[in-house]
N, C-alpha and C positions, 0 to 999 in steps of 0.2 A: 856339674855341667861345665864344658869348658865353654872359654871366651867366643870361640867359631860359633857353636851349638847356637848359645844364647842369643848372638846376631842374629843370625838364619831365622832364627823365632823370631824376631821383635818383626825381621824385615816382613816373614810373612804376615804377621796381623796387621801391619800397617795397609796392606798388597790385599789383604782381605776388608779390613773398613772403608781402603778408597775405592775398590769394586763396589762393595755396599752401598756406598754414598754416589755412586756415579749411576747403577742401575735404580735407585728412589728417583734420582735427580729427573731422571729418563722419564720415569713413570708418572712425574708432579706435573698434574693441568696445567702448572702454571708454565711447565717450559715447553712440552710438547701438546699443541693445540687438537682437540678432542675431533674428528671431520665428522661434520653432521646432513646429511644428503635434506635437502629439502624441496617441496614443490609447492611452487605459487602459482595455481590459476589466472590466468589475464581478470582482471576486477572493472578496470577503467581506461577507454580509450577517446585521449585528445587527436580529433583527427586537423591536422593544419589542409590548404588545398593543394599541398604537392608532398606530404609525409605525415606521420602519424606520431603518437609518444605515447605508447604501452604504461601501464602500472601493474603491475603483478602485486595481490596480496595474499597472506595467510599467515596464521598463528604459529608458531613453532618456539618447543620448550628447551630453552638453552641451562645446560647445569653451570654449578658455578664454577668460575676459572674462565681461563682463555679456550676459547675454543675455533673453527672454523666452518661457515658454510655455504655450503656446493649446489649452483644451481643450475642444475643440467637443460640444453636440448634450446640455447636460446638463438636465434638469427645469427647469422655470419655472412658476411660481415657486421660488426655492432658499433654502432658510434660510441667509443669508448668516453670521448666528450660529453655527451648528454647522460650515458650510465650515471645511478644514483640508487643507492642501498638506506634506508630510513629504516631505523630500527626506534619503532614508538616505546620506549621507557629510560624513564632519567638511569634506571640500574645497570644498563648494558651502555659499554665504550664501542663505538669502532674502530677498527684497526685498519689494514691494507686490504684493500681488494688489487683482485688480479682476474686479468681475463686470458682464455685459453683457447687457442681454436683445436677442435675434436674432429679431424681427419675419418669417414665413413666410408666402407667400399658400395653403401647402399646411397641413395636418392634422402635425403630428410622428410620429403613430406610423405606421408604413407596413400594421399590420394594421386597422387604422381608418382608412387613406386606400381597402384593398382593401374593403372592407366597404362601406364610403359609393358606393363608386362600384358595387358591385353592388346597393346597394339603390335608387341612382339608375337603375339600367340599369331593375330590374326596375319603378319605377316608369313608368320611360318605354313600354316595354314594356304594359303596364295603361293607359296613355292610347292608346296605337295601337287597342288595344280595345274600349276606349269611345268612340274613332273610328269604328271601322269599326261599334259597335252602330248612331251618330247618324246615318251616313251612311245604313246601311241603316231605322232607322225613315221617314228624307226619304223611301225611292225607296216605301216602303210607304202613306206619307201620300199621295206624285201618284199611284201606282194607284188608291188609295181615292176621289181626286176625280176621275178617270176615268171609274170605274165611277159613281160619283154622279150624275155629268153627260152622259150619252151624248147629248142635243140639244143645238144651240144657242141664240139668244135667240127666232129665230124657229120652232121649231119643229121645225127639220130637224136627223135624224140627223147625229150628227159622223163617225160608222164605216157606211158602206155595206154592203149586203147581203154583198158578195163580198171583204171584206174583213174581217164577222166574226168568222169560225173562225179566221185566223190572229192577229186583235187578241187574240182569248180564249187563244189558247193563247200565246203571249206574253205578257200578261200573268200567267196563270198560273204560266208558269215564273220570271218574275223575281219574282214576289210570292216563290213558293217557296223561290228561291236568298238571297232578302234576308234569308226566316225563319231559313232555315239556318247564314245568315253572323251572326244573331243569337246563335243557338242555340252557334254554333261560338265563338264571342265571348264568352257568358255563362260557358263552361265553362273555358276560357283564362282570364278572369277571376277563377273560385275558385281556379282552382291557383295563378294570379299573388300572390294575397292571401295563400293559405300561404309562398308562397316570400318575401313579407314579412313577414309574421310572423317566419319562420324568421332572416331577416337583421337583420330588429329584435332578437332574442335574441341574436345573435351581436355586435350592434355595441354589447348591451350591456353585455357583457364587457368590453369593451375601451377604450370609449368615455372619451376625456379631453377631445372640444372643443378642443385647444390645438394654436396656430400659430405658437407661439415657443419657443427654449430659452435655456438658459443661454449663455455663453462665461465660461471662467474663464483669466482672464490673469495669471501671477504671474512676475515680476523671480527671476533669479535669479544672481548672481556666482562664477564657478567659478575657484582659482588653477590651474589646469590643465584638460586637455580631459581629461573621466571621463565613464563609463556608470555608471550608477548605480538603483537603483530610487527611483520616484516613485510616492507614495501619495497620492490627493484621498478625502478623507472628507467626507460630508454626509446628511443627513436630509432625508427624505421620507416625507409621507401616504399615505395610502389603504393602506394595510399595516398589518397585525396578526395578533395568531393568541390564541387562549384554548385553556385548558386541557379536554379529553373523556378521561373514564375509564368505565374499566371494572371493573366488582368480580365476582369469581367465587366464588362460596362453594361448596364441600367439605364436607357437612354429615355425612358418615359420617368422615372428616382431621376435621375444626371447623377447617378454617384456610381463611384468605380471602387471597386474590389479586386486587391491586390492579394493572393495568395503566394507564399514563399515556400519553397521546397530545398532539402538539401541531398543534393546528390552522391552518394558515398562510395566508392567503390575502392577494394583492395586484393592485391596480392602479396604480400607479403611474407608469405608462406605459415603463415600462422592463422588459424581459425580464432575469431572473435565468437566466443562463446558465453551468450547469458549474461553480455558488459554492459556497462554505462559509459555510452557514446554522446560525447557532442564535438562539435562542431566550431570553428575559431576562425575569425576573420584574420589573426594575423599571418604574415609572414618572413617569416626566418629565413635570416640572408647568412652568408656563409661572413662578408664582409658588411656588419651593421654598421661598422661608425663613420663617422663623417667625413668626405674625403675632402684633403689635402689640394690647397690652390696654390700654383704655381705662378710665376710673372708671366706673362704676355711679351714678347717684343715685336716689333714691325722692321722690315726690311726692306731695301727697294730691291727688283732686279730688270735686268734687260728685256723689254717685250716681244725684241724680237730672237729671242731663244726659243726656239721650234719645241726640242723635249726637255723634259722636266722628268729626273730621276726620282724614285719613289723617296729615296732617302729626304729629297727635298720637300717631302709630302707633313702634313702632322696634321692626326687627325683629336682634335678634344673632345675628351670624352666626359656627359655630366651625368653624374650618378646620384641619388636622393638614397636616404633609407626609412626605413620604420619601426617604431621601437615596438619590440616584442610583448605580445600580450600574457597573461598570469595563467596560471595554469590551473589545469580541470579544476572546479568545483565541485566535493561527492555529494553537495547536500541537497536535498532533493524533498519538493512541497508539491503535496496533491491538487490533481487537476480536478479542475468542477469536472460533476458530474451530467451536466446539462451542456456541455461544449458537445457541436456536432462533429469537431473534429479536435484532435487532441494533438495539441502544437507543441513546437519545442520552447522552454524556459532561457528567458533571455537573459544574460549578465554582462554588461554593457559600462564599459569608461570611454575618456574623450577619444582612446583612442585604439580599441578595438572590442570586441564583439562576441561574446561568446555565447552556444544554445544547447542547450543538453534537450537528448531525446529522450523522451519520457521512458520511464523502464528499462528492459534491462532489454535486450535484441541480439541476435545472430546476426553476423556477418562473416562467413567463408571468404576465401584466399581464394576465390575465382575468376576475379577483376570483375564481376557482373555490378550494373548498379543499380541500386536500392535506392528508394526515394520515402525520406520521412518530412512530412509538413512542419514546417517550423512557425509560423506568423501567418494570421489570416487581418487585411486590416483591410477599412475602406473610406472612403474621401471622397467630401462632395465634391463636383467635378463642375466644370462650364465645358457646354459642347461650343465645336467650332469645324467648319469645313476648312481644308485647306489645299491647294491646286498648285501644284509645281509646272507651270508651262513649258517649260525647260524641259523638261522629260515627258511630261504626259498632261492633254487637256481634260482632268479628271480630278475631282477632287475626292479627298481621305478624311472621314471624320475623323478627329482629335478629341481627347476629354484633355482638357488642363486643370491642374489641383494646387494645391499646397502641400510640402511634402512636410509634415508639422508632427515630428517624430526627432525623441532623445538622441536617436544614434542612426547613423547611414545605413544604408543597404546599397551591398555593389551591383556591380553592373552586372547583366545578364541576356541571355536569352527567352524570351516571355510568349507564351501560346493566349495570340488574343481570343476572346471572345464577345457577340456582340450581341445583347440580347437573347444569351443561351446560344448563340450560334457560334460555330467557332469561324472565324477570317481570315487566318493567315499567322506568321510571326514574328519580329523584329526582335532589335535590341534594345532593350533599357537600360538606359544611361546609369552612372553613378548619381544616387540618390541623396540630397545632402540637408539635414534640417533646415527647415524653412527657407528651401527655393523650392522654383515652380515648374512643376514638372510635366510634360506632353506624351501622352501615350497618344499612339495611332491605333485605329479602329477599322481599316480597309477602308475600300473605296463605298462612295455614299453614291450609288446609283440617282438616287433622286433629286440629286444636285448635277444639271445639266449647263456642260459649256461648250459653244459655239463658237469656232475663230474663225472671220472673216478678214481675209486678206483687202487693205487696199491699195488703189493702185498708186504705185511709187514711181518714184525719180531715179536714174542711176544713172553715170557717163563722165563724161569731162567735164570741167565747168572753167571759168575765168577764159581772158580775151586771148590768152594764151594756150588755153588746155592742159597746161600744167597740174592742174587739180583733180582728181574723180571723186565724186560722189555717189554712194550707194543710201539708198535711202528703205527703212525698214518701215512699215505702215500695218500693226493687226488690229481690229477689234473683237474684243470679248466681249461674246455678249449667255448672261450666267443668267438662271431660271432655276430658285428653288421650289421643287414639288411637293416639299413636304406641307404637311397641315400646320404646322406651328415655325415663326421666324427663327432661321438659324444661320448664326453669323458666318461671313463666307470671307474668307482671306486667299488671295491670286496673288503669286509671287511669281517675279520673271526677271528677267536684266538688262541693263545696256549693256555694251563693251564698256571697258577700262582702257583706255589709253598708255603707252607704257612707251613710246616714244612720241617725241616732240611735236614731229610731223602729223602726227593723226590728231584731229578733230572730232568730238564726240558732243554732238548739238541734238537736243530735246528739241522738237518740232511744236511747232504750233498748236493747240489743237489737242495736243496731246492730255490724258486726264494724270494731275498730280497725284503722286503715290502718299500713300498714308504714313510710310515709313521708309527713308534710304538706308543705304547699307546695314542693311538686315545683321542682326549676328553680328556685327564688324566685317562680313564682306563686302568689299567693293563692288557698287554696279549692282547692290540686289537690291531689288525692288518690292514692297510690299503692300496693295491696296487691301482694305477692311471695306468690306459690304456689309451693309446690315441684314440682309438675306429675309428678307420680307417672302412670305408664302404667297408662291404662283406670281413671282415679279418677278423681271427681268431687269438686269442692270448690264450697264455698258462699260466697257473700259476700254480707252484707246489706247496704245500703244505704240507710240511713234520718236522712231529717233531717225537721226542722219549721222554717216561717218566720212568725211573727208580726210582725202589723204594724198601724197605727190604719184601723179599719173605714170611717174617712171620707176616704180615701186611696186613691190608687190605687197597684197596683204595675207597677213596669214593669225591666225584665232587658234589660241590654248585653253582649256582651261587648267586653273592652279587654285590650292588649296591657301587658303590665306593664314 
């Protein structure tokens, strides 16, 4: 064999082991990752009051080697910040994830692809009919020039004698049948218009506009083939829920019962199917940490500069935050079975609040809201009437309590009730362990107040007339008609003085209030009656306001 020959051979066996070696290489788990398509059902949803945070779980059997998997069909946009892939066993590594948005010439949601296309139909449907109106006003415009025109240019009849009564009664019936197919058309037309109405309502429930989702890809390396569970957590918009209570007061008990409820509702384009949902006081700010203080300086400038350019303007701005609360808990302990209503389970640190609703529950992507009971509690109460003068001579029974509870409940809107009766509704305050809290109860008819104006002073005064005085004079006089004593608190005001010149003198005569500047406002006034049944108490009301006669006076009110 010659020397050439024998190269040519060596070269090809090398040219055939490194093909060999290059197509294993291809084929080994370990270099080209195995794609494994998996689907995780929604399992558990943290809803916060302005966004939510999905858990997706399910078991999936990964071989050994590196592999990757593919979790199709999730929200887009997806806050890639909060994504989180949990693979439960010490045997599997993870790798990189990577997210992909999936481009669709279709709608994502399939209840907003059905909707769209009925409101399409019924629109198509409403043009058929304002077809058939146009076509029939045409056939109604050529009779009309028909009948207009019965000669030609020279004179002569178009329709001969023996051809009249059938041209008339023909025309006649299709004038007829045009009106009709008008008439039949007009009324087709309003009900077509309700039936989009109806579909516009419906597609606004559900409506997200979006033709793409997520894909989320994450690497995963396994020393062995294991089934294992896999958890994707992530957040999404258009979800929240606030707090609705209910207060019931007991006024022969004096104890008041507070029921809490959580309002849930979401669009998010994904159906909550068969989850465990709760509920979280906290709130997620986009900027939680603590802001940054700058120095202060002071400047003097000219008072008599007319304008002031904005640039010259600075407005400070004070920001607070709140540290974020811990995330769902899946575990889950049986309700009595003698509770009349089945309330949500509370998990509770210094400093937020969380309730899981018992079971598992549906929630659709309709923005409708759903209300499940969370906490039924109730506290002896002290009644008390209470009469804002200042807006109305009528007073509101109050229940006040102690609010003698581990953890706050926020503020809300609350459907009183009084005595099984319903009254009206307000807001309830932010609720904060042991202080004292004031629910109102509507107005207490059997608590009568009478204001009797007397007669007063008002003009100029001193040797000069330089002074005016206005002098205010009422008495209240209060009559409780209930059969048992209930305390009666009457609040009202003086002015507040805010320059020099003005004078604010309590009159003689006048009856001492029980308490000044109420709350820390200025000028409010507060008498306590003991409100004794079928007695009548009196309270005067008397001040005087001086002020310079060549002034004018003029009264705001301002929040303090």
């Amino acid at each position: 064999m010659s020397r050439l020959c024998l190269r040519s051979w060596r070269e090809a066996l090398i040219l055939d082991c490194f093909a060999t070696f290059v197509l294993a290489l291809a084929l080994s788990p370990a270099v080209r990752a195995a794609d494994i398509d998996i689907k995780l059902p929604i399992d558990q949803v943290l809803v916060y009051p302005q966004s939510a945070e999905i858990s997706r779980r399910g078991e999936i059997t990964i071989p050994a080697g590196t592999s990757r998997l593919i979790l199709h069909g999730l929200p887009d946009p997806i806050d890639a910040g909060s994504l989180r892939v949990i693979a439960e066993s010490r045997n599997v590594r993870l790798g990189g994830i990577e997210i992909e948005k999936i481009v669709d010439t279709q709608f994502v949601s399939e209840a907003e692809r059905t909707l769209r296309r009925r409101y399409a139909d019924i629109q198509d449907q409403k043009l058929a009919q304002q077809d058939d109106i146009a076509t029939a006003q045409t056939q109604l415009k050529l009779l009309d020039a028909i009948a207009a025109a019965p000669a030609d240019r020279e004179g002569r009849s178009v329709i001969d004698a023996a051809s009249l009564s059938p041209t008339l009664a023909t025309m006649g019936t299709n004038a007829a049948a045009a009106r009709a197919k008008i008439r039949a058309a007009n009324i087709a037309t309003r009900s077509l218009d309700d039936q989009l109405a109806a579909a516009k309502a419906e597609l606004d429930k559900v409506v997200t506009s979006r033709k793409s989702t997520s894909e989320v890809r994450a690497t995963v390396e396994a020393t062995a083939a294991v089934t294992l569970p896999i958890v994707v957590v992530y957040r999404v918009g258009d979800a929240g829920w606030q707090w609705l209570y209910e207060a019931r007061l007991d006024s022969q008990a004096k104890r008041v019962s507070i029921f809490r409820q959580a309002s849930i509702r979401q669009g998010s384009g994904e159906d909550w199917q068969g989850v465990e949902v709760a509920v979280t006081t906290a709130k997620p700010r986009q900027d939680a940490g603590t802001p940054e203080v700058e120095s202060l300086f002071l400047t003097l400038s000219d008072p008599r500069m007319v304008g002031t350019s904005a640039s010259d303007l600075e407005e400070i701005v004070v920001t607070g935050s709140r540290r974020m609360g811990r995330s769902f808990r899946a575990a889950k302990e049986d309700q009595p079975d003698d509770a009349p209503v089945i309330t949500a389970e509370e998990f509770a640190t210094d400093f937020v609040s969380e309730f899981r609703i018992p079971g598992r529950i549906s929630i659709p992507a309709n923005r409708q809201t759903r209300l499940y009971p969370v906490s039924e509690e109730s506290f002896e109460a002290t009644l008390v009437a209470r009469a804002v003068m200042s807006v109305e001579p009528a007073a509101r029974l109050e229940a006040t309590f102690d609010f003698q509870k581990d953890s706050p409940s926020e503020a809300g809107r609350v459907q009183l009730y009084r005595d099984g009766a319903y009254v009206g509704n307000a807001v309830l305050p932010l609720l904060l362990p042991g202080t004292q809290v004031r629910v109102p109860f509507g107005i207490d008819d059997r608590i009568r107040i009478a204001v009797r104006e007397e007669r007063a002073e008002s003009g100029r005064r001193g040797m000069t007339g330089r002074q005016m005085l206005v002098e205010h004079r009422r008495r209240y006089e209060i009559t409780n008609f209930h059969a048992m004593a209930l305390p009666i608190e009457i609040i009202d005001r003086v002015p507040v003085p805010k320059d020099s010149g003005i004078r604010v003198e309590i009159l003689q005569g006048a009856t001492s209030p029980t308490q000044k500047d109420l709350d820390g406002k200025a000028g409010v006034l507060l008498w306590r009656l003991e409100g004794a049944p079928r007695k009548t108490e009196t309270i005067r009301h008397l001040y005087a306001v001086r002020y310079p006669a060549d002034k004018e006076l003029t009264e705001a009110e301002e929040a303090d």
